[in-house]
C-alpha positions as a Markdown table, in Angstrom:
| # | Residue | x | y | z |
|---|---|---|---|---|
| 1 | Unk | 98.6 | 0.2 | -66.7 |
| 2 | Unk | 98.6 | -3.0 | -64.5 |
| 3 | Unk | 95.4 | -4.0 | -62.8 |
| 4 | Unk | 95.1 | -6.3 | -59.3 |
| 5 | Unk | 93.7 | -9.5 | -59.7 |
| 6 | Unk | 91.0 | -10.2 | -57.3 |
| 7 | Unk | 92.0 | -13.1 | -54.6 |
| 8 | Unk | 89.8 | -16.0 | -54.9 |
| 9 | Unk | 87.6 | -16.9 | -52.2 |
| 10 | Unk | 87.4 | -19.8 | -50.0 |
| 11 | Unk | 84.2 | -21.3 | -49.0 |
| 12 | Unk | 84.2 | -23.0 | -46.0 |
| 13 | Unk | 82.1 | -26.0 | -45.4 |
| 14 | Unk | 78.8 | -24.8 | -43.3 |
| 15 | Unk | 78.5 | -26.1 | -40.2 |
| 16 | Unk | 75.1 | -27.5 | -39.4 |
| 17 | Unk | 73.2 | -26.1 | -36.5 |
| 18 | Unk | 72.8 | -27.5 | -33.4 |
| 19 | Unk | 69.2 | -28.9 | -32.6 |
| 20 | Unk | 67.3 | -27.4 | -30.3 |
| 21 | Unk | 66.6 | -30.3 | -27.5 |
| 22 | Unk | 63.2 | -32.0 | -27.5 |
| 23 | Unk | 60.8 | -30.7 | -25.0 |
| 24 | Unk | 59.2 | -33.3 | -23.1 |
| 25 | Unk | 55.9 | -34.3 | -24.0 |
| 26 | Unk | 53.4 | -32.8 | -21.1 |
| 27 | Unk | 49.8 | -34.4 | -20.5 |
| 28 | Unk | 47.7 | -31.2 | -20.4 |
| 29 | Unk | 45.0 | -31.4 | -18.3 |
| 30 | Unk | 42.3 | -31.3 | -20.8 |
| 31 | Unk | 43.8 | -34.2 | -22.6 |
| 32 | Unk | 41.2 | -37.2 | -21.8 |
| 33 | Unk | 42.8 | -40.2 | -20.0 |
| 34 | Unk | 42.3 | -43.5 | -22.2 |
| 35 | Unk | 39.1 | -45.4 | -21.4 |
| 36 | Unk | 39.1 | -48.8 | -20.2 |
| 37 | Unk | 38.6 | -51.8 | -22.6 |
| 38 | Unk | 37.1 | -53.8 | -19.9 |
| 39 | Unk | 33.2 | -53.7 | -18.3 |
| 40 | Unk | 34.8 | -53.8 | -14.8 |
| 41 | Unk | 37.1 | -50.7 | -15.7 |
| 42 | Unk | 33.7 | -49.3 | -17.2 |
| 43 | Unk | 32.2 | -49.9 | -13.8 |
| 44 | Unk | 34.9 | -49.0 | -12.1 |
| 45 | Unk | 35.1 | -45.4 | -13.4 |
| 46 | Unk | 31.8 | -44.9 | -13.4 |
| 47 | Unk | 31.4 | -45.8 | -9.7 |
| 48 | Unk | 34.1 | -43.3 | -9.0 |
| 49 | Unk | 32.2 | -40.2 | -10.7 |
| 50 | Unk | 31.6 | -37.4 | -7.7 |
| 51 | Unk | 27.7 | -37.7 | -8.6 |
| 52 | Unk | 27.6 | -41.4 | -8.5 |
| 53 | Unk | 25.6 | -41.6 | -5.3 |
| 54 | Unk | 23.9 | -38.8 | -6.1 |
| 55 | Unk | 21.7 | -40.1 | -9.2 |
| 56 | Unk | 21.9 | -43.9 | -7.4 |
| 57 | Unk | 19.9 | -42.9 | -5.1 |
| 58 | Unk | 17.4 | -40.5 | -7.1 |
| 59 | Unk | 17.1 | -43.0 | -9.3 |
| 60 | Unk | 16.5 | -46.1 | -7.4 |
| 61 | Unk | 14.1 | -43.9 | -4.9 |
| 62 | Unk | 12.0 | -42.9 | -7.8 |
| 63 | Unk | 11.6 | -45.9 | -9.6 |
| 64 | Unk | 11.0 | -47.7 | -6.3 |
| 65 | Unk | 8.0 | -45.0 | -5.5 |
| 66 | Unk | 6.2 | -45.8 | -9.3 |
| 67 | Unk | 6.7 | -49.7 | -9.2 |
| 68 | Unk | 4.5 | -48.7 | -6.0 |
| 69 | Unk | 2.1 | -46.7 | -7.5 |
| 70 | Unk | 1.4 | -48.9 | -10.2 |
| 71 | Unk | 1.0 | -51.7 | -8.0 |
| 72 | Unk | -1.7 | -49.7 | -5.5 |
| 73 | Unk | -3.2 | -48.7 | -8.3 |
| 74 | Unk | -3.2 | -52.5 | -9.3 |
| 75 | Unk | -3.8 | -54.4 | -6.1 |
| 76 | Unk | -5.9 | -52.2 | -4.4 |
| 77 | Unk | -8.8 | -51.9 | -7.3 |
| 78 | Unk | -10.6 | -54.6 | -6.4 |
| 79 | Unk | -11.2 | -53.5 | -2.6 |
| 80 | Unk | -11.5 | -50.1 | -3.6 |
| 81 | Unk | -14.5 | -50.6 | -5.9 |
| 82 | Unk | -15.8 | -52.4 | -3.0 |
| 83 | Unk | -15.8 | -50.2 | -0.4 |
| 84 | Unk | -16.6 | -47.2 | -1.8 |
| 85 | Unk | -17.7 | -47.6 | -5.8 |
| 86 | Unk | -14.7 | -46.3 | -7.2 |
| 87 | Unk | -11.4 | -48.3 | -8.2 |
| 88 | Unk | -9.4 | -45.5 | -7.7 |
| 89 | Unk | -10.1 | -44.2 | -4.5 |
| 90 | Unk | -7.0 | -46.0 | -3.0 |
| 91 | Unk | -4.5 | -44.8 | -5.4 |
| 92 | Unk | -5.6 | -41.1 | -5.2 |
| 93 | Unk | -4.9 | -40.9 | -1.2 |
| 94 | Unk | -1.6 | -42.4 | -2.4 |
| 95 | Unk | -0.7 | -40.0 | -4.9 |
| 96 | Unk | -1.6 | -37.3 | -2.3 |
| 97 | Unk | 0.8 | -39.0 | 0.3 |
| 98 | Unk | 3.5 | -39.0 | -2.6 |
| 99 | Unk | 3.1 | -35.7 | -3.5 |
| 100 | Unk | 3.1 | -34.3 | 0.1 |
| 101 | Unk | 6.1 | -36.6 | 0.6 |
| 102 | Unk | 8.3 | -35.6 | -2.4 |
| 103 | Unk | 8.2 | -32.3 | -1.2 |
| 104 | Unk | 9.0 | -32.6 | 2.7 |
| 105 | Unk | 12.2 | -35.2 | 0.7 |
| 106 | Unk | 13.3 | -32.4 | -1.0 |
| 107 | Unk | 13.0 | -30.0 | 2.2 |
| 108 | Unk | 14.9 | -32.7 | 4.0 |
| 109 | Unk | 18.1 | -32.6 | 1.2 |
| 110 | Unk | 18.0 | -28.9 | 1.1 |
| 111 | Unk | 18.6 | -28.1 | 5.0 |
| 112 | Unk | 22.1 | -27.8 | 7.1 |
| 113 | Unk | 23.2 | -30.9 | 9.3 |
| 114 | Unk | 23.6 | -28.9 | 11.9 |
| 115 | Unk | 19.2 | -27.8 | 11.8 |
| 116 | Unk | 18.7 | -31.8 | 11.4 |
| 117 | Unk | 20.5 | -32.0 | 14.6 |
| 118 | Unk | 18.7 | -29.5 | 16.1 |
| 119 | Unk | 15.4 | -31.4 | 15.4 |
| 120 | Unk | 16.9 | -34.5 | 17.1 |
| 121 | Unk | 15.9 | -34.0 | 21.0 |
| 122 | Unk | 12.0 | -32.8 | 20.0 |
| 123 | Unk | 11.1 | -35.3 | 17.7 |
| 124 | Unk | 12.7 | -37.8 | 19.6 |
| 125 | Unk | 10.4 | -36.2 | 22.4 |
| 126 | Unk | 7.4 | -35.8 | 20.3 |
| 127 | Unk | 7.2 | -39.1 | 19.1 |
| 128 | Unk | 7.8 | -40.7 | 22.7 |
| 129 | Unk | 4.3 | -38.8 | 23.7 |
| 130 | Unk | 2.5 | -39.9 | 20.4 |
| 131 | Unk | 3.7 | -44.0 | 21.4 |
| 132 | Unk | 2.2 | -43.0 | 24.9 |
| 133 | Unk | -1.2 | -41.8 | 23.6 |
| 134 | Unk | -1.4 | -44.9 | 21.3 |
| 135 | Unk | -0.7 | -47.0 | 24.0 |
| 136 | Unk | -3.3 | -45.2 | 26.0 |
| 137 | Unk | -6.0 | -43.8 | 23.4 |
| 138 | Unk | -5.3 | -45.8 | 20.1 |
| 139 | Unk | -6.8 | -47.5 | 17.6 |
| 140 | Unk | -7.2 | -51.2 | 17.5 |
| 141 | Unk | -7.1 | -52.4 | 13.8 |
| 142 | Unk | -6.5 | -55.8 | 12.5 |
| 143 | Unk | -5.6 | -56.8 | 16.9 |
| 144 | Unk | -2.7 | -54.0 | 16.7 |
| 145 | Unk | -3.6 | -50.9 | 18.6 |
| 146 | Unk | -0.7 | -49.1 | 16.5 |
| 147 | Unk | -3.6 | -46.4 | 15.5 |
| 148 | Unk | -3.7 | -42.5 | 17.1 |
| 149 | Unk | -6.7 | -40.8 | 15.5 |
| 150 | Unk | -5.7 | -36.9 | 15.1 |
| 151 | Unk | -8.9 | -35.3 | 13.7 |
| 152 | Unk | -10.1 | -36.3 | 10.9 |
| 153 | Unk | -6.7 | -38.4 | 10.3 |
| 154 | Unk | -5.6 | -41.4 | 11.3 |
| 155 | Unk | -1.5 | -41.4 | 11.6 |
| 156 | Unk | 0.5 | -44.8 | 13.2 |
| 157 | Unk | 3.2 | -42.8 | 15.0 |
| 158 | Unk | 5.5 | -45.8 | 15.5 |
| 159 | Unk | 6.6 | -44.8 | 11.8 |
| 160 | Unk | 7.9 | -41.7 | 12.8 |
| 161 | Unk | 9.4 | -43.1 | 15.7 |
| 162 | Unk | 12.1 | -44.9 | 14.0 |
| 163 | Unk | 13.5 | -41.9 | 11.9 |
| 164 | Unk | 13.1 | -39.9 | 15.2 |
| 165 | Unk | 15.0 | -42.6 | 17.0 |
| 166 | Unk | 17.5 | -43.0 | 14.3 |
| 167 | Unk | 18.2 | -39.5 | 13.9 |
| 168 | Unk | 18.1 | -38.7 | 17.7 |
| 169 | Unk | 20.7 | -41.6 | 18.7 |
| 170 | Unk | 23.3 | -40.5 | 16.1 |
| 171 | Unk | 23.3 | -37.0 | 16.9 |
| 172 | Unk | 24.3 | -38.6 | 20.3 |
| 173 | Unk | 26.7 | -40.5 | 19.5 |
| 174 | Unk | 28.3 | -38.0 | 17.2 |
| 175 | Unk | 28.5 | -35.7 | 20.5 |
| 176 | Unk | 30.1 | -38.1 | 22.0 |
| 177 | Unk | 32.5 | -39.3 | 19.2 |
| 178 | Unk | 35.6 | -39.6 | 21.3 |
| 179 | Unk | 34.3 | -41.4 | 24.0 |
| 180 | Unk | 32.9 | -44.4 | 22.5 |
| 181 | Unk | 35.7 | -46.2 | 23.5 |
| 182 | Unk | 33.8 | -46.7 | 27.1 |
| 183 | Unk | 30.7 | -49.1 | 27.3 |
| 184 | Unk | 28.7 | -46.4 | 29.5 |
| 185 | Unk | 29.3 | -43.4 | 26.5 |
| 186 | Unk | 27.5 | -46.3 | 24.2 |
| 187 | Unk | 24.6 | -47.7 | 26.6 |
| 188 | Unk | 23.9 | -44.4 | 28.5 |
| 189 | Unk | 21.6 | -42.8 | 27.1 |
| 190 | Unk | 20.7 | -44.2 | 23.8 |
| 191 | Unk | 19.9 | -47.9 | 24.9 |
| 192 | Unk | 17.1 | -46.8 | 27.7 |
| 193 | Unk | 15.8 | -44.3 | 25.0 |
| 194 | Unk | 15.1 | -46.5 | 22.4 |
| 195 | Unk | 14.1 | -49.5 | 24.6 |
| 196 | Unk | 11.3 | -46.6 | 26.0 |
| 197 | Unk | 10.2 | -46.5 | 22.6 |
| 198 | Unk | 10.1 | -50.6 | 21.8 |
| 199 | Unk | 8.3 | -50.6 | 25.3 |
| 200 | Unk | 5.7 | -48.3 | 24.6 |
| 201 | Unk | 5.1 | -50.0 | 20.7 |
| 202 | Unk | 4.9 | -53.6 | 22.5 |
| 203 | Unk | 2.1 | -52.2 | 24.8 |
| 204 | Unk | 0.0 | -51.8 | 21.7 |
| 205 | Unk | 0.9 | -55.5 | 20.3 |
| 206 | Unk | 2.6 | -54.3 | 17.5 |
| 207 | Unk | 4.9 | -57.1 | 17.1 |
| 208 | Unk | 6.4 | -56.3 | 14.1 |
| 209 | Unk | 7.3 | -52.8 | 13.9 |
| 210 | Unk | 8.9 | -53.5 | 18.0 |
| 211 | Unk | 11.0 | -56.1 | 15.8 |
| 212 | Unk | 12.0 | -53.5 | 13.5 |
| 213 | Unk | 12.7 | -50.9 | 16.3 |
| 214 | Unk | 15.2 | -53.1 | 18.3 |
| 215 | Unk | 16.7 | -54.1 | 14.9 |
| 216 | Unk | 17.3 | -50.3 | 14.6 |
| 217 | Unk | 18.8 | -50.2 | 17.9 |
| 218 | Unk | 21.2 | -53.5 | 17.2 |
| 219 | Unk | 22.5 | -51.6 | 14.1 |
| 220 | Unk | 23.4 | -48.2 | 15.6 |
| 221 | Unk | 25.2 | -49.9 | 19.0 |
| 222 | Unk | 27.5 | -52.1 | 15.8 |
| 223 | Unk | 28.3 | -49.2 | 14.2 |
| 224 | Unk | 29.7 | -47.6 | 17.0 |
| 225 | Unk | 31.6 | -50.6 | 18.4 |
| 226 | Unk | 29.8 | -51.9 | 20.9 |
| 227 | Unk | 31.6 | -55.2 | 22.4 |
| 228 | Unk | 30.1 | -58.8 | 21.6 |
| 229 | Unk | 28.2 | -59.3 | 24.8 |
| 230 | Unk | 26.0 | -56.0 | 24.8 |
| 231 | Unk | 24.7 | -57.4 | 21.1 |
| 232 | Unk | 24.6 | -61.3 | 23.1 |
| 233 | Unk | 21.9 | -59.1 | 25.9 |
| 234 | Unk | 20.2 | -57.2 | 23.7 |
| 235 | Unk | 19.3 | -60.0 | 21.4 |
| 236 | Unk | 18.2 | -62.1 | 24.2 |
| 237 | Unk | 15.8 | -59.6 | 25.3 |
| 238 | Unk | 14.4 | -59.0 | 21.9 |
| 239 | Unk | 14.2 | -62.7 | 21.9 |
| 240 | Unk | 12.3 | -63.4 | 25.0 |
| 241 | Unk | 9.9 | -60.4 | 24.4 |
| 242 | Unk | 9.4 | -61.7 | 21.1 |
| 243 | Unk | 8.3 | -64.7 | 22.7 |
| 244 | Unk | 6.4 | -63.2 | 25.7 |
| 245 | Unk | 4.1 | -61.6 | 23.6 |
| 246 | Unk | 3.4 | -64.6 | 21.0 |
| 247 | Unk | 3.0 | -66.8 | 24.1 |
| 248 | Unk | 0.2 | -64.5 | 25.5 |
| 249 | Unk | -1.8 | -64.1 | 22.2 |
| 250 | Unk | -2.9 | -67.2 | 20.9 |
| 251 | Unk | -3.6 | -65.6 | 17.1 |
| 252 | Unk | -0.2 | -64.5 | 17.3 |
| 253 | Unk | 1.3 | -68.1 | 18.4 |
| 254 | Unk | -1.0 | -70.1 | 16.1 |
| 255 | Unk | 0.9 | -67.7 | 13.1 |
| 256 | Unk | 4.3 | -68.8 | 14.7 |
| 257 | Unk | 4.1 | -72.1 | 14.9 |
| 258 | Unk | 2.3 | -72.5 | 11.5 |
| 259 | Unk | 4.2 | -70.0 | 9.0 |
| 260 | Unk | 6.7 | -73.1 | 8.3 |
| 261 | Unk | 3.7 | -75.1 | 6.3 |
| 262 | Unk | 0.8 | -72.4 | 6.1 |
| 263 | Unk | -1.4 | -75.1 | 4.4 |
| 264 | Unk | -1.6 | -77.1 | 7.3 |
| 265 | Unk | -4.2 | -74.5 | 8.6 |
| 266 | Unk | -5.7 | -73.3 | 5.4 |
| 267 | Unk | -8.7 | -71.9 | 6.3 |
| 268 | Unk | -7.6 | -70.2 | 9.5 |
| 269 | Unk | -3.8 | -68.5 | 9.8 |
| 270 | Unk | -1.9 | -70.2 | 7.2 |
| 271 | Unk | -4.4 | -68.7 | 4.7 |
| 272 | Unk | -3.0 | -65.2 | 4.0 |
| 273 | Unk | 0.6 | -66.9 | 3.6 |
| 274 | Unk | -1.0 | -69.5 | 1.9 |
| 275 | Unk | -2.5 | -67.0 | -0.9 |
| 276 | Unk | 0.8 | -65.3 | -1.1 |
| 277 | Unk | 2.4 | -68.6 | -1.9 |
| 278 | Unk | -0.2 | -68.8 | -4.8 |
| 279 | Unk | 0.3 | -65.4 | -6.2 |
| 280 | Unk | 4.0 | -65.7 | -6.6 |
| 281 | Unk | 4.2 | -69.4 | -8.0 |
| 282 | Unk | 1.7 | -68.2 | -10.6 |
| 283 | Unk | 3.8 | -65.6 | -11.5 |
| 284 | Unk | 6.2 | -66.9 | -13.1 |
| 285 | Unk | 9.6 | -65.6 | -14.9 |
| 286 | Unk | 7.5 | -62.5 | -16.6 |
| 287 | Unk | 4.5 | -62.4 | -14.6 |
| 288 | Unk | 0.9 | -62.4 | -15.2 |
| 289 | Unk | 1.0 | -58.5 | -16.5 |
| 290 | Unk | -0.1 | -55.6 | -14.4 |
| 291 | Unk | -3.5 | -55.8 | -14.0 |
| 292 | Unk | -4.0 | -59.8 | -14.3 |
| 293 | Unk | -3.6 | -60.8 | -10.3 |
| 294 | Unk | -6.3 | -63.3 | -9.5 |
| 295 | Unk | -5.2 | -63.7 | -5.8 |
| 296 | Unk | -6.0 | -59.5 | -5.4 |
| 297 | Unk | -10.0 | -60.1 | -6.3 |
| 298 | Unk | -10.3 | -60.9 | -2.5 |
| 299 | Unk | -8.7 | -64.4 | -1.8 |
| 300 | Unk | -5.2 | -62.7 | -0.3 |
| 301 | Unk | -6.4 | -60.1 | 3.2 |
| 302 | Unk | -4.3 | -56.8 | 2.4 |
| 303 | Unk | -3.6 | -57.4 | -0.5 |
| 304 | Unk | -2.6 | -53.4 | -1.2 |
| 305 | Unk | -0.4 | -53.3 | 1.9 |
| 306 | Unk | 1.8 | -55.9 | 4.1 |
| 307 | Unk | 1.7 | -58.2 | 0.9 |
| 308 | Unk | 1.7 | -56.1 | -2.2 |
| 309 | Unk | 5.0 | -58.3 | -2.6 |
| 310 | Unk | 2.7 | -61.1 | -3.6 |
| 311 | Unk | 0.4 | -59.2 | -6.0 |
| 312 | Unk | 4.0 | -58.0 | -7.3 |
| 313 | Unk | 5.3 | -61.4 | -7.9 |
| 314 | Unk | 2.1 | -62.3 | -9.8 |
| 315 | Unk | 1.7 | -59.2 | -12.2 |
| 316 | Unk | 5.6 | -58.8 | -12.7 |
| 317 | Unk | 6.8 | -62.1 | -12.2 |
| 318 | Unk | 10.3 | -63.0 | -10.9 |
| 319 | Unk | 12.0 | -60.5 | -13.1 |
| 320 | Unk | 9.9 | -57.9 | -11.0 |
| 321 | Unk | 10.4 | -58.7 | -8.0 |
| 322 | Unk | 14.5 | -59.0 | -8.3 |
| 323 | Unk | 14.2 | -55.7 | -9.9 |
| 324 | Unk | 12.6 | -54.4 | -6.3 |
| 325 | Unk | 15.1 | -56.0 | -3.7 |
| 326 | Unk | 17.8 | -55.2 | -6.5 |
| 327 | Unk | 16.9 | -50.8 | -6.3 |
| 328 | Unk | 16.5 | -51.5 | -2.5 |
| 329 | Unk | 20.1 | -53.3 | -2.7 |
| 330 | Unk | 20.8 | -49.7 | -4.6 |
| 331 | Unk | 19.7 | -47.7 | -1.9 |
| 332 | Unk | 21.4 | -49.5 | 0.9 |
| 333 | Unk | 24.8 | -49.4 | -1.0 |
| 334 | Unk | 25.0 | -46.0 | -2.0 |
| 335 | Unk | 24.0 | -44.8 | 2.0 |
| 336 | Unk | 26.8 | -47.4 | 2.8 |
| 337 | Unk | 29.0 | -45.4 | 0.4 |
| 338 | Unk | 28.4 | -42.3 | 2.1 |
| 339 | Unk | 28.6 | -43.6 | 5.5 |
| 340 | Unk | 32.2 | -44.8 | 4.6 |
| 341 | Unk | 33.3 | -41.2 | 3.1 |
| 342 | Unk | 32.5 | -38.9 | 5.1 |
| 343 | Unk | 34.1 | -37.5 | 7.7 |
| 344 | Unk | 31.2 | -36.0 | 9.6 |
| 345 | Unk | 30.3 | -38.4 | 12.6 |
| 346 | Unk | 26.2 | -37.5 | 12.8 |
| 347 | Unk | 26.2 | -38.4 | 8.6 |
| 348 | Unk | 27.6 | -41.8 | 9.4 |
| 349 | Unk | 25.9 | -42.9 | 12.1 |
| 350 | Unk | 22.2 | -41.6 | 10.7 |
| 351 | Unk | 23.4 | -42.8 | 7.1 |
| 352 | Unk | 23.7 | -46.7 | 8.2 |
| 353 | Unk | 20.6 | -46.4 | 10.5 |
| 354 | Unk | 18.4 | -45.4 | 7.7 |
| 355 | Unk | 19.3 | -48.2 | 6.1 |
| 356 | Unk | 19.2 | -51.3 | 9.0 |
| 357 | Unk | 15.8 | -49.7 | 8.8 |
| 358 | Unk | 15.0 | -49.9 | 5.0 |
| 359 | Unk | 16.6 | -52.9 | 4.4 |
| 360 | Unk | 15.6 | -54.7 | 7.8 |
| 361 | Unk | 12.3 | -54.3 | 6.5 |
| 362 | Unk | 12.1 | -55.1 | 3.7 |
| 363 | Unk | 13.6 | -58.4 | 4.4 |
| 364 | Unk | 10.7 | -59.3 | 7.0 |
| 365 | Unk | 7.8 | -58.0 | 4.4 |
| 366 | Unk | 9.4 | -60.4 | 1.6 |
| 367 | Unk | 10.2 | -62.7 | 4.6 |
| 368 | Unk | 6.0 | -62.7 | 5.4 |
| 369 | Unk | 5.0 | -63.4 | 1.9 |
| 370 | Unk | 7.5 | -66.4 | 1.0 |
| 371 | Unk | 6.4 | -67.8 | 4.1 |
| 372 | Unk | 9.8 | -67.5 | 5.1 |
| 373 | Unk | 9.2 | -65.5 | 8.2 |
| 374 | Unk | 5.7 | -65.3 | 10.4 |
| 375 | Unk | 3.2 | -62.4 | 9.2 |
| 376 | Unk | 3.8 | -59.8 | 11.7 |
| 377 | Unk | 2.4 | -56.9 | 9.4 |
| 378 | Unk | 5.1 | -54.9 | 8.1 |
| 379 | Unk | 4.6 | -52.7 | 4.9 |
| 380 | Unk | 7.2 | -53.3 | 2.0 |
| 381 | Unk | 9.2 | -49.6 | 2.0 |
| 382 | Unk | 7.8 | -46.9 | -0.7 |
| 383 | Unk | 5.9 | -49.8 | -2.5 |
| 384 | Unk | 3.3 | -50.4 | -0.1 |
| 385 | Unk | 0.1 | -48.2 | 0.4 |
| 386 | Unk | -0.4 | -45.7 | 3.7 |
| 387 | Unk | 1.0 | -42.1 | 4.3 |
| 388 | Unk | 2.0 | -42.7 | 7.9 |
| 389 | Unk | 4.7 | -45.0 | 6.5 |
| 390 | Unk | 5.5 | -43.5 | 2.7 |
| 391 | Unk | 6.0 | -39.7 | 4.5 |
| 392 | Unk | 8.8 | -41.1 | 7.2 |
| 393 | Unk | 10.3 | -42.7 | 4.4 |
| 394 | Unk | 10.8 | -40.1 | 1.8 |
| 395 | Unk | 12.2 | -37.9 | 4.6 |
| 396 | Unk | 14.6 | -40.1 | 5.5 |
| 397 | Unk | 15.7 | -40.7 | 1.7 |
| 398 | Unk | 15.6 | -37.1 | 1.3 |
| 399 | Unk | 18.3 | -36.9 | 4.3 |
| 400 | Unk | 20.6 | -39.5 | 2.0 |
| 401 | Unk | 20.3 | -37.1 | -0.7 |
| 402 | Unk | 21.3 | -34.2 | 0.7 |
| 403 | Unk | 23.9 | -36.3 | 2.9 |
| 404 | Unk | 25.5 | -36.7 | -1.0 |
| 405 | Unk | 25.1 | -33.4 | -2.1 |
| 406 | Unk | 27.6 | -32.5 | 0.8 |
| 407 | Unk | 29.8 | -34.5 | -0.4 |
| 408 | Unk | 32.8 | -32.0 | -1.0 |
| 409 | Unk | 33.3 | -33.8 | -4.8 |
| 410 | Unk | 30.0 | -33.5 | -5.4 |
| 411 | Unk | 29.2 | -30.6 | -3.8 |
| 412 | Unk | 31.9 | -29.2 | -6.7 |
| 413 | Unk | 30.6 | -30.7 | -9.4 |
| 414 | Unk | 27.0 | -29.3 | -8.5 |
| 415 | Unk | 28.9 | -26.2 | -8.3 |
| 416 | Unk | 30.6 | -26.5 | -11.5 |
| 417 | Unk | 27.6 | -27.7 | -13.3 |
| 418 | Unk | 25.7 | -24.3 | -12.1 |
| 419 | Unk | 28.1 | -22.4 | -13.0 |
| 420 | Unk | 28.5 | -23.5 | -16.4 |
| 421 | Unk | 24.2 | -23.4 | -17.2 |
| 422 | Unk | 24.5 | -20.3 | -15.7 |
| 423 | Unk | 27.2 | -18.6 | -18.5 |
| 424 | Unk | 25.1 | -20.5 | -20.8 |
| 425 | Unk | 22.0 | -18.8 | -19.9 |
| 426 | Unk | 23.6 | -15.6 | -20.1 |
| 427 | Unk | 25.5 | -16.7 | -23.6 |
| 428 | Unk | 21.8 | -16.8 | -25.3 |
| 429 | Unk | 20.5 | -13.2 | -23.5 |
């Protein structure tokens, strides 16, 4: 019996497999970008955050309002204890102000554009009758009859004339956004407004704050475009009323011809200025220390308003007072940042009035105390004791705020951020 003999098998070579293909390499969106090695890309990155104008200005607003307090507190001690027995009469009334103030900011960053608006023709209105009764029935104090008594009260309604007039020309010229191309659409009928006002504040010798009020008016007619020669007249009538009513008030005209070298008439005009001089050359790099101002134990007049600057420089030194133009510097660059991202016309006009108003004035208080400019009485912004001038402020700040919030990348992050305490509220239930 004859058996088959199996066939051998062939193994063929195995063929490797064909590789798949590499998939590209996709950046998902969670993957975090590299961060810069430099300070400038630091800066850079951090300016470009959605909330970055946000917390500027919170920040610089409230550190500005307690270098003020502490320095009421400091500079007005002495007079306080004076007048009525108690060293912290002064800084109570303050705190009040503050207080009433925070929360009439935080109203002001809460409401629509459109009811800010609203308000513009009223106040506007409301505070062109409270210059005519202080023209009429004010208050002389210190040869300025800038003073309406209301009841028990005593308010200076020039203050609330410039937000009025700052909020009432922009919501003008946002009306008439597309026709600012024509000089009438700028002049008419913002120029004779506002010149009403400045009118009605020089009747009551306010020199300063009329100063401030056409400085307003300058600002708001640049951002709009107005052509060279409407700045050329307007600055020549500032000019010559400027001089008009130094020439016809010889107090006045003794402190404008001797604010160059105040020490030429010691004892008479050149002695606030002089004192002021005093209190910041003995400051210092560091300062004296809070507290330690000589100058505030009655050698420099008001020393707890129009030149708490000086008792600044003294206590603080020059570290302190950089530190205050530097958070005004803040303020003024963030409302500059809005102004030049948004896309709503009324935002960007009020924006860079509020702060030719902020900033203009605070150049002419430091201006007064380093003798630099004449004393015209002008409070320093939020640093600087009184209601009738910390309330307009904190109002207008509180507009900048919620000008930021509206901010559509910051109005998303807000959003976002809510959202996420908000599931992690619920998380812990």
């Amino acid at each position: 019996m004859t058996t088959a003999t199996p066939e051998r098998s062939v193994r063929l070579p195995r063929l490797p497999r064909p590789s798949r293909p590499a998939r590209p390499t996709r950046k998902t969106p969670t993957e975090p970008s590299p961060r810069p090695t430099t300070w400038a890309g630091s800066l850079h990155e951090a300016l470009d955050r959605p909330l970055t104008t946000y917390y500027l200005l919170l920040s610089a607003s409230a550190l500005l309002l307690t270098i003020g307090l502490v320095m009421v507190l400091s500079s007005s001690s002495v007079f306080s204890f004076r007048a009525t027995g108690d060293s912290y009469t002064i800084v109570r009334r303050q705190l009040m102000w503050v207080v009433v103030g925070l929360g009439g900011a935080f109203a002001a960053s809460r409401v629509s554009t459109r009811w800010v608006r609203g308000l513009a023709y009223p106040a506007f209105a409301v505070s062109l009758l409270l210059l005519g009764a202080t023209a009429l029935f004010g208050v002389e104090i210190n040869g300025n009859q800038n003073w309406l008594e209301i009841g028990p009260l005593q308010i200076q309604p020039s203050e609330i004339a410039k937000l009025a007039m700052i909020v009432w020309a922009a919501n003008i010229y946002a009306n008439k956004e597309r026709r600012l191309h024509r000089l009438h659409h700028i002049v008419v009928p913002v120029v004779p407004g506002l010149m009403v006002a400045v009118v009605l504040v020089v009747v009551g010798r306010d020199l300063g704050t009329a100063l401030v009020l056409a400085a307003i008016m300058i600002g708001m007619l640049w951002v709009v475009g107005a052509p060279a020669r409407l700045f050329v007249i307007c600055s020549l009538v500032v000019a010559l009323t400027g001089l008009a009513m130094a020439a016809t008030n010889p107090e006045r005209l003794e402190r404008i011809t001797t604010f160059v070298d105040p020490f030429q008439d010691f004892h008479g005009t050149g002695w606030q200025p002089a004192h002021g001089l005093y209190a910041m050359s003995s400051g210092g790099v560091f300062g004296q220390g809070i507290g330690a101002s000589q100058q505030k134990w009655g050698s420099l007049p008001e020393a707890h308003t129009d030149f708490i600057f000086a008792v600044l420089g003294e206590e603080l030194g020059l570290v302190g007072t950089l530190l205050v133009i530097a958070l005004f510097l803040t303020i003024a660059f963030s409302a500059l940042r809005i102004a030049r991202s948004t896309t709503d016309p009324f935002v960007r006009y009020a924006s860079f009035g509020i702060v030719v108003w902020l900033i203009g004035q605070m150049i002419i208080n430091v201006g007064m105390v380093l003798a630099l400019m004449p004393v015209i009485g002008i409070p320093l912004p939020l640093v600087s004791y009184g209601g009738s001038s910390l309330l307009p402020t904190l109002a207008a700040l509180g507009l900048l705020v919620g000008f930021a919030r509206r901010e559509p990348a910051a109005a998303r992050a807000l959003a976002q951020r809510k959202k996420v305490r908000s599931a992690g509220l619920s998380a812990r239930r």
